[in-house]
C-alpha positions as CSV (number, residue, x, y, z in Angstrom):
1,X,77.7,36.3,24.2
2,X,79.4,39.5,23.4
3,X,78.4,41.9,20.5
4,X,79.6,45.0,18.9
5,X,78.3,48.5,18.9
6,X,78.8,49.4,15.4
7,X,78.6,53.2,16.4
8,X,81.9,52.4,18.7
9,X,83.9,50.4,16.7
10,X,86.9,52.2,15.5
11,X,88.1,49.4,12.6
12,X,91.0,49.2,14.6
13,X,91.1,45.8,14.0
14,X,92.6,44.6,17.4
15,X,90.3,42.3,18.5
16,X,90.3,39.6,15.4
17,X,94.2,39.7,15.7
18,X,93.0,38.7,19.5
19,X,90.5,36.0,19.1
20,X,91.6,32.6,19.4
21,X,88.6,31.1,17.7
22,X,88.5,33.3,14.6
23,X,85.1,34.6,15.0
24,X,85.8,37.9,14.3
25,X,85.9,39.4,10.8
26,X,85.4,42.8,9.3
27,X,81.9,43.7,8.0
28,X,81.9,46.9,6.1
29,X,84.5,48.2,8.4
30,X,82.5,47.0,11.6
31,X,83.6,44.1,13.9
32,X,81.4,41.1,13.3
33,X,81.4,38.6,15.9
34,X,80.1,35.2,14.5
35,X,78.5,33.5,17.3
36,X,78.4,30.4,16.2
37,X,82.3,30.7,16.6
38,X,82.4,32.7,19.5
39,X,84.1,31.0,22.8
40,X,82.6,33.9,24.7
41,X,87.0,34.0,25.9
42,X,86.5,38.3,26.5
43,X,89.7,38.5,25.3
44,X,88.3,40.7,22.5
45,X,86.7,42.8,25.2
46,X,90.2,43.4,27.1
47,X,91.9,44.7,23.8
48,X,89.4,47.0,22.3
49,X,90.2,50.5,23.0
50,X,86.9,52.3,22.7
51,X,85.1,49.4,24.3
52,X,82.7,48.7,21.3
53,X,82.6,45.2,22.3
54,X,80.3,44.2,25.0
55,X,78.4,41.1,27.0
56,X,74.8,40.6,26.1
């Protein structure tokens, strides 16, 4: 499972241009992973450049 540290998040937007399963949406200009989407892929992980997005 990977989540998002709000405080890191840039709203760069890179990551839901990257996920194959679309479970990643902008919340109030936060990432939101939706889990229930989620392949757990990382391939959100590799293109976020402040490394908001972690494994939990």
């Amino acid at each position: 499972m990977y989540v998002v540290q709000e405080e890191e998040c840039i709203s760069c937007v890179a990551c839901e241009g990257e996920c194959p399963s679309g479970a990643i949406e902008m919340k109030n200009d936060v990432a939101y992973i939706n889990q229930e989407l989620c392949e757990d892929c990382g391939d959100c992980v590799e293109v976020c450049p402040t490394g908001a997005i972690i494994e939990k």
